[in-house]
FIDODO-598053 format. One record per residue: x, y, z of N, C-alpha, C in turn. Coordinates in steps of 0.001 Angstrom, whole numbers, plus 500000, padded with zeros to 6 digits. Atoms other than C-alpha are relative to their C-alpha. Layout:
N
XYZXYZXYZ;...
***
This chain:
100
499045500532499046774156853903546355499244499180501046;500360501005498796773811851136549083499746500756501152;499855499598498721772470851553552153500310499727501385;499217500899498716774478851773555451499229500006501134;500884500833497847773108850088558957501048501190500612;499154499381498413774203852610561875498966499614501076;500803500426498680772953851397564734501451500579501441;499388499188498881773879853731567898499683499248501346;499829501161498833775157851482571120500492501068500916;500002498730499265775759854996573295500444501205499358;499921498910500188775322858521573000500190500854501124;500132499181499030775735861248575030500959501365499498;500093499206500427776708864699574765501633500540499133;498447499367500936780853864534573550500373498864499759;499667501249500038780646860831573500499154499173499084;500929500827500621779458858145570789500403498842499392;498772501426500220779913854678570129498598499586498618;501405499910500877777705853500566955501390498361499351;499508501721500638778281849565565196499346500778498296;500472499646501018778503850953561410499673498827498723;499858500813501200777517848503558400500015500500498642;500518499304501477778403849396554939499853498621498737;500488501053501137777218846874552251500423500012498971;499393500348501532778514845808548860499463500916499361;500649499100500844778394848272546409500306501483500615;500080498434499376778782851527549270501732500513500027;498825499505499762781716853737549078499718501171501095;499695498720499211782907856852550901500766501152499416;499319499243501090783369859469549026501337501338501149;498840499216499553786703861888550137499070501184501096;500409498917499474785288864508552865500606500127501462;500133500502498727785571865611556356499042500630500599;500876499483498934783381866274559247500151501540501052;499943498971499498783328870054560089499213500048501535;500844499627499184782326870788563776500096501001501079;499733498747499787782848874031564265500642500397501390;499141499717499431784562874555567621500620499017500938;499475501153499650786886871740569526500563499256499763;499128501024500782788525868969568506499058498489500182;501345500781499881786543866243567310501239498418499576;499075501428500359788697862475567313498813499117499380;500795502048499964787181858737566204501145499312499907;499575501441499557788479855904566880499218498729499128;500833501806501157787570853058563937500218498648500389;499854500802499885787497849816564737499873498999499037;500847500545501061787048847663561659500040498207500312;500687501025499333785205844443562901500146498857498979;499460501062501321785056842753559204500045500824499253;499196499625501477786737843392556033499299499890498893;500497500403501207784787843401552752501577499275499371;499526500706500906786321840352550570500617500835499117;499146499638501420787419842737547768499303501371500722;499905498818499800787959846835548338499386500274501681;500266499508498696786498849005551148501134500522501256;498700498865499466790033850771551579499527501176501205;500072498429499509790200853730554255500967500698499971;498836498572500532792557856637553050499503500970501154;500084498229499693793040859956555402501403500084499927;498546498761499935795460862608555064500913499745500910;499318500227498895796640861640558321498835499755501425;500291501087499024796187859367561015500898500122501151;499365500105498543797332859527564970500297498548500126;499548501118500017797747856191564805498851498927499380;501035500795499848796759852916563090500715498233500185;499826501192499811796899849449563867499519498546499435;500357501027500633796977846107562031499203500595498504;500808499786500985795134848076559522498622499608500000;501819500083499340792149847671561304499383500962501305;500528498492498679792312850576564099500747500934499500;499162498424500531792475854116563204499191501003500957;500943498710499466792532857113565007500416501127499371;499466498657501109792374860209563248499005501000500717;500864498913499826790669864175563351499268499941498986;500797499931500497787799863525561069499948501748499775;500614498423500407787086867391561529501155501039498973;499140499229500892790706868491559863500199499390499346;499414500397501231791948865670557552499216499247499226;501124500971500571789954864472554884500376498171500016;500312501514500071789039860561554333499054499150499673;500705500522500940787682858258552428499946498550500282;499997501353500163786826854797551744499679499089498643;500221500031501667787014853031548249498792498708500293;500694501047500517784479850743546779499935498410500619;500083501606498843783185847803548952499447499041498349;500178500869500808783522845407545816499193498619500096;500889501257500153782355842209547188500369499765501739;499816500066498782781350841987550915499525500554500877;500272498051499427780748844711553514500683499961501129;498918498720499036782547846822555911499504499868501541;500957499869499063781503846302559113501141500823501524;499030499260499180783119849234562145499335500240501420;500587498993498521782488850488565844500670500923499472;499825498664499921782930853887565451500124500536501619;499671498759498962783979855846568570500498501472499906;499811498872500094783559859411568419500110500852501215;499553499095498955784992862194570871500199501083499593;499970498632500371784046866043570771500528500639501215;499126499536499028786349867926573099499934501210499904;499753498432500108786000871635573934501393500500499381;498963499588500830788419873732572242500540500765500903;
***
């Protein structure tokens, strides 16, 4: 499998903003992000579109927009991303871990 660029643009301790690249050829296979106590959001931003595939599927979504902003619970509903056919994926990620 291809490999993806993360490059992290702030961190801090319930807060994270990261510019993700995924490259032709990279999928996402179905999972989610367990983190054991809290509630853990992101916030996708998808910046560019791979030309052909690079779908994002979850179970459920708090909201999305244009089909280019999604916010969802990574930690309860799974999600995926199909086959970046010809192109690549390019996202800000914003992540938020919230006491429980």
């Amino acid at each position: 499998m291809t490999k993806v660029t993360n490059q992290t643009l702030f961190s801090a301790r319930r807060l994270s903003v990261n510019l993700v690249t995924y490259p032709q050829g990279h999928k996402v296979l179905r999972h989610n992000d367990p983190m054991g106590s809290g509630r853990y959001y992101k916030l996708n931003v998808v910046l560019q579109k791979p030309e052909k595939g690079g779908v994002f599927h979850a179970d459920k979504l708090i909201f999305s927009l244009f089909n280019r902003v999604f916010l969802f619970r990574p930690d309860l509903h799974s999600h995926s991303v199909t086959k970046i056919e010809q192109g690549q994926r390019k996202l800000l990620s914003v992540a938020l871990n919230l006491p429980g």
